[in-house]
MARVO-346493 format. One record per residue: residue number from 1; residue in three letters; x, y, z of N, C-alpha, C in turn. Coordinates in nm, 2 decimals. Example, Ala and Ser with C-alpha at 12.3 -4.5 7.8 and 13.67 -1.06 7.14 Angstrom:
REM residues 2
<node 1,'ala',<1.32,-0.57,0.78>,<1.23,-0.45,0.78>,<1.32,-0.33,0.78>>
<node 2,'ser',<1.28,-0.22,0.71>,<1.37,-0.11,0.71>,<1.29,0.00,0.79>>
***
This chain:
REM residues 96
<node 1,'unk',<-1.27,0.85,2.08>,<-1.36,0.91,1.99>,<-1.36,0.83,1.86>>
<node 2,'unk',<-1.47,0.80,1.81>,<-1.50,0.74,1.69>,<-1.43,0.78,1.60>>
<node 3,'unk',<-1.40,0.72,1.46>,<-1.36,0.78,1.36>,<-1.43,0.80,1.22>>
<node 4,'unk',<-1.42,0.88,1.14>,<-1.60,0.91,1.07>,<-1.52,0.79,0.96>>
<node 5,'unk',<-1.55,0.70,0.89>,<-1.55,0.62,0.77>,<-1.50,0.65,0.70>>
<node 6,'unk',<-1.49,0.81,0.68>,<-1.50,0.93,0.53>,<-1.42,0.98,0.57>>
<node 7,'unk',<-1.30,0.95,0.67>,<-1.17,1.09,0.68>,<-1.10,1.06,0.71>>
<node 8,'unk',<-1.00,1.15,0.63>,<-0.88,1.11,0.56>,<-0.79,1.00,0.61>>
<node 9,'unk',<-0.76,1.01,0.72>,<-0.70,0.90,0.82>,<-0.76,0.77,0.80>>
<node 10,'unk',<-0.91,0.73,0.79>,<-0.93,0.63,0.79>,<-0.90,0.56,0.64>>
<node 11,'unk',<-0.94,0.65,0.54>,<-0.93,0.61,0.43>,<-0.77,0.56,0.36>>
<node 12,'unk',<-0.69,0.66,0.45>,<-0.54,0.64,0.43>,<-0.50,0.46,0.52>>
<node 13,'unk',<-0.52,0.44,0.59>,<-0.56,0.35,0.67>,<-0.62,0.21,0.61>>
<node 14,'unk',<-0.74,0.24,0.51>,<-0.80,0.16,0.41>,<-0.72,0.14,0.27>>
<node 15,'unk',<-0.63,0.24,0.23>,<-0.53,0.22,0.13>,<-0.40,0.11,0.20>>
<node 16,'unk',<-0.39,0.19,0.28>,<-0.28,0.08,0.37>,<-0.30,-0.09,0.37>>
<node 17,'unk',<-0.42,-0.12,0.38>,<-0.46,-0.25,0.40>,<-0.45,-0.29,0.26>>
<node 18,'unk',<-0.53,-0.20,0.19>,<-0.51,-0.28,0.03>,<-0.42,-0.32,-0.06>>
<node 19,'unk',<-0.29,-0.22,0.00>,<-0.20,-0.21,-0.08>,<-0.08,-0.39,0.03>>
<node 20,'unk',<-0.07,-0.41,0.10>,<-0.05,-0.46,0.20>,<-0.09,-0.63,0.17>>
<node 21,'unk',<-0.23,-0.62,0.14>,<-0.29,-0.74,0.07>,<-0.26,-0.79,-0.06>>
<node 22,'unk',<-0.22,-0.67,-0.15>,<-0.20,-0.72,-0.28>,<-0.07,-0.73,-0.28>>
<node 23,'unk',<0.01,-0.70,-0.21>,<0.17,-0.69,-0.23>,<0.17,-0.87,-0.14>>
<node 24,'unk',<0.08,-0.90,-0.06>,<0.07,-1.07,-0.02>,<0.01,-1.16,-0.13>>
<node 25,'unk',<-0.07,-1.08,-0.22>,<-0.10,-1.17,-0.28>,<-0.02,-1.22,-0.36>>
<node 26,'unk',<0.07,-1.07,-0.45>,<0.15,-1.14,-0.54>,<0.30,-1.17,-0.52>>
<node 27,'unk',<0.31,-1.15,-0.40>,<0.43,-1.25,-0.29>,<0.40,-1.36,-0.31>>
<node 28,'unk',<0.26,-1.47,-0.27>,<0.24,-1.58,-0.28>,<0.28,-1.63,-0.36>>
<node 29,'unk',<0.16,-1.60,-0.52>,<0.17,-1.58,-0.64>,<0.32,-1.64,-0.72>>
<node 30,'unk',<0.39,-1.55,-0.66>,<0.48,-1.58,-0.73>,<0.60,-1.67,-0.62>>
<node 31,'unk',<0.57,-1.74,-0.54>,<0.65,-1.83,-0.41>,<0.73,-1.80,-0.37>>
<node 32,'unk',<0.71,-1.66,-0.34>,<0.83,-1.59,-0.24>,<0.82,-1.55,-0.09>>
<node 33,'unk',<0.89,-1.59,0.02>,<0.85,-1.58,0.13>,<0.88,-1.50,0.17>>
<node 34,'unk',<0.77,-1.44,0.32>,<0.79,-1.29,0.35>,<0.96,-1.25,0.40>>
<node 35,'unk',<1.01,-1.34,0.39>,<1.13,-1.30,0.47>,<1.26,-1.28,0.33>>
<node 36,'unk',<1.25,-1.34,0.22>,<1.29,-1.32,0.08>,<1.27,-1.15,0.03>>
<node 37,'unk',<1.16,-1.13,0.01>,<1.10,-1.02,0.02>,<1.12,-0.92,0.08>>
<node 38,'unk',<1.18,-0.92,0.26>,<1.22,-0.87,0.31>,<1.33,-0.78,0.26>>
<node 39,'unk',<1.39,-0.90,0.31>,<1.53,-0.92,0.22>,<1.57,-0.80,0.15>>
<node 40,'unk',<1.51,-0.80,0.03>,<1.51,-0.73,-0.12>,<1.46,-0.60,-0.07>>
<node 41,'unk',<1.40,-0.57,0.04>,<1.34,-0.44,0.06>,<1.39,-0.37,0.11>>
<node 42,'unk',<1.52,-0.49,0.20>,<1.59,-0.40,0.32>,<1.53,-0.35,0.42>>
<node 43,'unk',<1.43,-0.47,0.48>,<1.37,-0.42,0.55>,<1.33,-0.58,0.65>>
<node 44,'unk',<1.31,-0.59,0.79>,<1.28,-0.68,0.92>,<1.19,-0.76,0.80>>
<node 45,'unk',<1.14,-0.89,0.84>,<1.06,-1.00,0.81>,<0.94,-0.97,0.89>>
<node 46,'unk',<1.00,-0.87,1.01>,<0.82,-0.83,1.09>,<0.76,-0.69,1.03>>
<node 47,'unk',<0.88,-0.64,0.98>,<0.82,-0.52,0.95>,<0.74,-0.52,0.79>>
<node 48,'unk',<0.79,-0.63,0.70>,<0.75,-0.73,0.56>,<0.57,-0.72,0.61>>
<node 49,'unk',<0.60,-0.79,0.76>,<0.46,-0.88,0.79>,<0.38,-0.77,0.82>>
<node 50,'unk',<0.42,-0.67,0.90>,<0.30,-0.55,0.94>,<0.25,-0.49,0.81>>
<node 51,'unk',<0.35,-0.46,0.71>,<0.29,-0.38,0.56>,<0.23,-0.51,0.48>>
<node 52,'unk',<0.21,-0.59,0.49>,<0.12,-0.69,0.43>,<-0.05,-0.69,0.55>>
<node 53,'unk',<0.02,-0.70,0.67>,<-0.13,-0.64,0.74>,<-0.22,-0.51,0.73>>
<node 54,'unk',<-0.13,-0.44,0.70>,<-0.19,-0.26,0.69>,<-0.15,-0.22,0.80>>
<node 55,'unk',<-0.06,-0.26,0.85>,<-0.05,-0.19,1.00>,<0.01,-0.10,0.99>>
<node 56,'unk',<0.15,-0.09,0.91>,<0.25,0.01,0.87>,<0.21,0.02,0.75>>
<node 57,'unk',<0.31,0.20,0.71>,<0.27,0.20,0.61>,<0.36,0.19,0.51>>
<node 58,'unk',<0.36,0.13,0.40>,<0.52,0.09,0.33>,<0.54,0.25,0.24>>
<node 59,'unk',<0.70,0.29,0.30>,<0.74,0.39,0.20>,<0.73,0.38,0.03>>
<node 60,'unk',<0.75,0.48,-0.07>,<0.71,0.47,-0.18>,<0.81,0.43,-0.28>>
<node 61,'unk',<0.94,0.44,-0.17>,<1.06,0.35,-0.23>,<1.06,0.17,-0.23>>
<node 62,'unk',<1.06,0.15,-0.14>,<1.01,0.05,-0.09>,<0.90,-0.02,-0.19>>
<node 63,'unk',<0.77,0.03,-0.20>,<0.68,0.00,-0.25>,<0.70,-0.03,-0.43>>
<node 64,'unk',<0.79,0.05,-0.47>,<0.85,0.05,-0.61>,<0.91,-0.05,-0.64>>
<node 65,'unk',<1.04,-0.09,-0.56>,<1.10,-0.21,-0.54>,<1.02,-0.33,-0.54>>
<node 66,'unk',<0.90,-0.35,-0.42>,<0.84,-0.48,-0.45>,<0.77,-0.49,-0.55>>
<node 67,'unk',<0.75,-0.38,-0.64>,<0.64,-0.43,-0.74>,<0.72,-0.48,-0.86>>
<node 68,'unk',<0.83,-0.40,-0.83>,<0.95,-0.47,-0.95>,<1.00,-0.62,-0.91>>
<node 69,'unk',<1.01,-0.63,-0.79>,<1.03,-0.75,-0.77>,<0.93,-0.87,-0.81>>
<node 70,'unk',<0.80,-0.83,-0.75>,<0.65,-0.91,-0.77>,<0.66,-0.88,-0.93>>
<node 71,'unk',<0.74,-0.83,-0.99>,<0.70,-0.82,-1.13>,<0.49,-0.79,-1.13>>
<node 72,'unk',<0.48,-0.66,-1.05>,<0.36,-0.64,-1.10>,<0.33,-0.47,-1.12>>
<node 73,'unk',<0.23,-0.41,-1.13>,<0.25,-0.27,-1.14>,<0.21,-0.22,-1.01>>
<node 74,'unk',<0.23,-0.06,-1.04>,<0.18,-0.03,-0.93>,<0.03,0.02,-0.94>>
<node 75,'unk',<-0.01,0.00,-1.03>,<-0.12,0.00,-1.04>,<-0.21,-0.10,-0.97>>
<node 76,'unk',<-0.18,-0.21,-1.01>,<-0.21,-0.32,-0.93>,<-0.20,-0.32,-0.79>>
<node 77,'unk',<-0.09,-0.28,-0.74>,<-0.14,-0.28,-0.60>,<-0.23,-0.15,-0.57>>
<node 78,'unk',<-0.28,-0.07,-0.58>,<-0.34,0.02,-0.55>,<-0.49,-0.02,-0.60>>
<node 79,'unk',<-0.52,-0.08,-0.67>,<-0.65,-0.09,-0.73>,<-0.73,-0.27,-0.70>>
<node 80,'unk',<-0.84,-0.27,-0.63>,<-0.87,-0.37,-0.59>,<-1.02,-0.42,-0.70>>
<node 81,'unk',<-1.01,-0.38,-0.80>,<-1.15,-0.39,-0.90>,<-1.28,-0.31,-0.87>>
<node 82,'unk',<-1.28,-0.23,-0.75>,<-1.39,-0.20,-0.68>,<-1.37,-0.03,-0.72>>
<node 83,'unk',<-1.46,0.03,-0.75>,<-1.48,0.16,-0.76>,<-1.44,0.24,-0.62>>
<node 84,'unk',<-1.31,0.34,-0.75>,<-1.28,0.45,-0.60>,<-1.33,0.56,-0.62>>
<node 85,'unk',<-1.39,0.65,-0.46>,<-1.45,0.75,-0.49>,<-1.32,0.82,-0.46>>
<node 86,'unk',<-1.27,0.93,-0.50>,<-1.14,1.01,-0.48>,<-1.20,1.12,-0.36>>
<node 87,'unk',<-1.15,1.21,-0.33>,<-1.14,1.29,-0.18>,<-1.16,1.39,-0.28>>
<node 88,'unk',<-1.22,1.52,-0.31>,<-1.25,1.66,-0.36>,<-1.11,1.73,-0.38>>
<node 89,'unk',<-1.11,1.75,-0.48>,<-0.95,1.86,-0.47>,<-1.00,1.98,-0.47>>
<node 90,'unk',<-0.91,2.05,-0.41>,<-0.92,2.21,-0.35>,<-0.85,2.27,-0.48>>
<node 91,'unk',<-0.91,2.38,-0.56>,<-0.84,2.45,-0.61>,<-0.76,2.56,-0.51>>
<node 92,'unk',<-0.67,2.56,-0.61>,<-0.54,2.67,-0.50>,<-0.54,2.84,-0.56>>
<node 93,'unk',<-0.62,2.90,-0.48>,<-0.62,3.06,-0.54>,<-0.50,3.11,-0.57>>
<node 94,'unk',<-0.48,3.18,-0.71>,<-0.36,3.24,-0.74>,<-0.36,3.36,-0.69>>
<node 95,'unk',<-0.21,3.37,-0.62>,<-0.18,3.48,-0.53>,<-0.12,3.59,-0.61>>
<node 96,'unk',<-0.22,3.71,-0.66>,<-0.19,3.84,-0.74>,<-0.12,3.96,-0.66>>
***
């Protein structure tokens, strides 16, 4: 079955990749190799390599660590210059 472009999975999926790419970029960046990086994350050199593909998804500890390491924010990895449309928040009815 197809997956619609627009849901949630895919779009989590599309964060995965971006965040994956910018954590390679500023690994490069700054001439550190995926297995250094690893390293510091406590984590395989294949598993380094799948969260730079988007295959996996890197935990938020994890994620925290490389950006202190990359010395960059986490803003930066999450934000690719391109306008994000955000998903609808559901107000939560208060239970009287």
């Amino acid at each position: 079955m197809a997956e619609d472009a627009e849901s949630p999975d895919c779009r989590a999926r599309a964060v995965d990749r971006l965040i994956g790419r910018r954590i390679a970029r500023a690994r490069r960046a700054a001439g550190i190799e995926v297995r250094d990086l690893a390293r510091v994350l406590g984590v395989t050199a294949e598993m380094m390599a799948q969260f730079e593909a988007g295959a996996r998804r890197i935990g938020p500890v994890c994620l925290v660590r490389a950006a202190r390491h990359l010395q960059v924010s986490l803003a930066y990895l999450f934000y690719d210059g391109r306008a994000v449309r955000s998903a609808p928040v559901r107000e939560r009815r208060s239970r009287r």
